[in-house]
N, C-alpha and C positions, 0 to 999 in steps of 0.2 A: 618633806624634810630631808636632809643629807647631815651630814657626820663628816666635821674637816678634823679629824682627828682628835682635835678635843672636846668639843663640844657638838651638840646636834642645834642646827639652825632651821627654824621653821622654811620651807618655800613657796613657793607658790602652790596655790591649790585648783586644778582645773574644776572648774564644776559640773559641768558635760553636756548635754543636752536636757531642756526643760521638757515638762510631759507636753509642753505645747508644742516644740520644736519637734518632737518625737510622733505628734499626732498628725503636723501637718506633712510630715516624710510620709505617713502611712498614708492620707490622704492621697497625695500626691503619685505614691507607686502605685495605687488600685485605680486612681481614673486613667493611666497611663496604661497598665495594665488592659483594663477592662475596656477600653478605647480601643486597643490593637486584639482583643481578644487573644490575648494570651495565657492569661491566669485568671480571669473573672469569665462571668459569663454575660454575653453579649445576647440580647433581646430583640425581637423584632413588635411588633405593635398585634393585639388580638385580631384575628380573621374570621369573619363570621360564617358558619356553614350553610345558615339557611339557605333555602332554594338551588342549592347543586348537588351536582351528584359525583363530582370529585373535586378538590380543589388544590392547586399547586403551591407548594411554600419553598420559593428560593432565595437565593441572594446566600446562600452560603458558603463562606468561602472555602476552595479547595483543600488548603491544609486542615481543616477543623478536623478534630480526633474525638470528641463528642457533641452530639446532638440531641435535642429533647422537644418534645412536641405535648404540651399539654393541653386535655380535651376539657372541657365543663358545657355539662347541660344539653350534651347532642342526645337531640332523637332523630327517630326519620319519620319519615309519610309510609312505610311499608315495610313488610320483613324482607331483610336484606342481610349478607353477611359485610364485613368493614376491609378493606384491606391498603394495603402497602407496598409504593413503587419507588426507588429511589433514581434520581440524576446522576451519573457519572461523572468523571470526574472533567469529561468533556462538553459536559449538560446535553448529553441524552438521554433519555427516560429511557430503562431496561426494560424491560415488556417483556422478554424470552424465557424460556422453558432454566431459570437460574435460581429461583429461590424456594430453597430448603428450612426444614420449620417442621414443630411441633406444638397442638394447641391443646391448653387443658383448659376445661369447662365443668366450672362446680355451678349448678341449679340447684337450691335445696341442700340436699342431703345426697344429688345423685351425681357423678363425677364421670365425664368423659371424655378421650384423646381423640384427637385427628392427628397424624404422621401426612406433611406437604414434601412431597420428593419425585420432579420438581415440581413446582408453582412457576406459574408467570406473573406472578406477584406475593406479595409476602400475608396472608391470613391473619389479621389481629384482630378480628372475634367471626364468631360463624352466629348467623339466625339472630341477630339484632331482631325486636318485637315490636312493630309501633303499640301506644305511643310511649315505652318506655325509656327515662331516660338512661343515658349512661356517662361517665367519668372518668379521666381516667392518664394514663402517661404512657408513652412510645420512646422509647430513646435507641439512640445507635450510637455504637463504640468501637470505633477503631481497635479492633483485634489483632488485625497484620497489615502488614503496610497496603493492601492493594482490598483488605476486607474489612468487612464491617458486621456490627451482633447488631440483631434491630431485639429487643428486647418491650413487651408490652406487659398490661395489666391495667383493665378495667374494669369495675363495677356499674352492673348495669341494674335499672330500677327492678327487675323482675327478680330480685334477689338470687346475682347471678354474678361470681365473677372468673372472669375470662384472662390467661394468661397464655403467652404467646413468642416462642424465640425463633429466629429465624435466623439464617446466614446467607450473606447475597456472595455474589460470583463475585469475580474480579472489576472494582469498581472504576481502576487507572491509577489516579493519584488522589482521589479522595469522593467525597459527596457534593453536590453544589445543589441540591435541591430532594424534598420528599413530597408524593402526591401521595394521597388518601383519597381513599374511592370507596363509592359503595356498588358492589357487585349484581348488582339487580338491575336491569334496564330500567326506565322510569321512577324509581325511586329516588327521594332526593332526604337530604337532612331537611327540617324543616326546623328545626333550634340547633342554638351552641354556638361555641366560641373555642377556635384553636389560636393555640400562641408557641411561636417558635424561638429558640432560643437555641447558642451553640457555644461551644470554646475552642480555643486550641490543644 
């Protein structure tokens, strides 16, 4: 409405956006989103662990500033500890005396540290048991521009859970891939299923 002085005259009345119109805008920004992996999180497809004994998860792209790595249902064929290498940002696999870490290990009711300084790889659980299973999540987060937190915690069937932070060296300009290994010659996973997923 407006006021020509004397009197007030209805005018037009915008109506605005319908919840439908409103729904398809949010639609539309999260496949766009989630597409460039900008603001949603981008998925790759489940990988099975059986029968190896490390197995590589790449395709990610350099700029991603989180990563997550989720385990169900691994066991192995032998006691073995678990661990973590990441890719560069050139996709080289670091292997050198660079990652720092600290792991806590509740069994029961009895609680134990391991201090890694360095490692040539990053520790996320020690003495895995055949044949129990374990569960569990990995993720890395861009800390500083050139680092990365790999942060873990897994429950494992022996009524056991295992938590794990590490900090790797200078990465270049980000991650482009994580290996997981099991540290035991001969040992391999013999169940499970890992799924990777990342964002910007």
């Amino acid at each position: 409405m407006y006021n020509n002085g004397s009197m007030i005259i209805p005018g037009s009345v915008n109506a605005g956006l319908t919840e439908a119109d409103v729904n398809a805008l949010i639609a539309a920004a999260e496949t766009t989103s989630d597409a460039a992996g900008e603001h949603g999180w981008v998925s790759g497809s489940p990988v099975s662990l059986a029968g190896k004994n490390f197995v590589d998860l790449v395709g990610i792209p350099v700029d991603a500033n989180s990563i997550e790595i989720a385990i169900q249902g691994g066991s192995t064929t032998g006691t073995s500890s678990m661990y973590a290498r990441v890719f560069d940002g050139a996709g080289a696999l670091i292997a050198s005396q660079t990652y720092f870490g600290y792991v806590t290990n509740k069994a029961g009711s009895t609680l134990s540290s391991v201090a890694v300084q360095p490692g040539d790889a990053a520790l996320i659980c020690g003495g895995l048991v055949a044949p129990a299973y374990f569960s569990g999540d990995i993720i890395l987060g861009r800390c500083m521009p050139t680092t990365f937190r790999l942060k873990s915690c897994l429950f494992e069937g022996a009524n056991r859970k295992i938590d794990s932070v590490h900090v790797t060296a200078s990465v270049g300009s980000g991650i482009t891939g994580v290996r997981l290994l099991l540290g035991t010659a001969g040992v391999t996973w013999d169940d499970g299923d890992v799924l990777l997923r990342w964002r910007r």
